[in-house]
N, C-alpha and C positions, 0 to 999 in steps of 0.2 A: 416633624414636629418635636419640639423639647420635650424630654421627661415632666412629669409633673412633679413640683418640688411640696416635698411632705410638710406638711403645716403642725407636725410634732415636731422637727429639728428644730434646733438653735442654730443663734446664728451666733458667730464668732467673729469679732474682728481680724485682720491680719495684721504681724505683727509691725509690719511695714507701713501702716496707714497711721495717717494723723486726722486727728477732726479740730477741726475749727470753728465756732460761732461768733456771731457779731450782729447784736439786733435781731434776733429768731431767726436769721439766716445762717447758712453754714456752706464750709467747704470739706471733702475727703479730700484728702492729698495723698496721693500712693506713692513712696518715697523708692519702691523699686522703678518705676518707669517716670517718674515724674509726671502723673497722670493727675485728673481732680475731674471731682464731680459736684457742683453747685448745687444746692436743693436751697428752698423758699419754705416757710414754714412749718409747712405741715410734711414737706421729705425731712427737715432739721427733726418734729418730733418722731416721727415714724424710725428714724435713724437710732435715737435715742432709746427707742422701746424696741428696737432690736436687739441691740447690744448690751440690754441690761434684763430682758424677759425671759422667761425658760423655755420660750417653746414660740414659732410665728401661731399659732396659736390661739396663744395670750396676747402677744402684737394684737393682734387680730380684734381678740374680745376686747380691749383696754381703747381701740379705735373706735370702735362701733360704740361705745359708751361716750366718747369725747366728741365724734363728728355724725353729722347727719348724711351717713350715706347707706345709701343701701351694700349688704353683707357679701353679696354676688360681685358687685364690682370693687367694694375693698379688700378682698380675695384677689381679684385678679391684679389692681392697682398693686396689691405688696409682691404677689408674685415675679410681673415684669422688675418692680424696683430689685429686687434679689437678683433675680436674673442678672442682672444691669452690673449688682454689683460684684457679681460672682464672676462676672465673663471678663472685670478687670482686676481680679484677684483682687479685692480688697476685702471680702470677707472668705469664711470657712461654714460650711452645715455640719453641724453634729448632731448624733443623737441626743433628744432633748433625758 
């Protein structure tokens, strides 16, 4: 089973990635492998409030204020997306 990923880090983009929007949609482009990951709206804002928040955290609290979902599953919801993004190196955890 994977570590559990601390919900104090930040997350950091790599410096290799490109993000792109168009219509609340978006793309990550990992310009080291030429890789991409497609996200539909609400990956486009969750993407957004990663890379600009101090801590998943605050992702965290600033979701549950914007969407109706229960806290348990937007927990885990941000964690696979991290996951996801970390296993193609497109982003970095720091401490927050």
């Amino acid at each position: 089973m994977d570590p559990e990923i601390p919900f104090s880090s930040r997350v950091v983009a790599s410096d290799q990635v490109m993000f792109r929007e168009l219509d609340g949609e978006a793309v990550i482009l990992n310009l080291n492998d030429d890789s991409y990951y497609g996200l539909d709206e609400v990956g486009t804002r969750l993407w957004q409030l990663l890379i600009s928040s101090e801590s998943l955290e605050a992702v965290c609290q600033t979701m549950l204020n914007e969407y109706d979902v229960p806290d348990d599953t937007l927990r885990r919801d941000i964690e696979e997306f991290v996951r996801q993004l970390l296993s193609r190196r497109m982003i970095e955890l720091r401490d927050a």
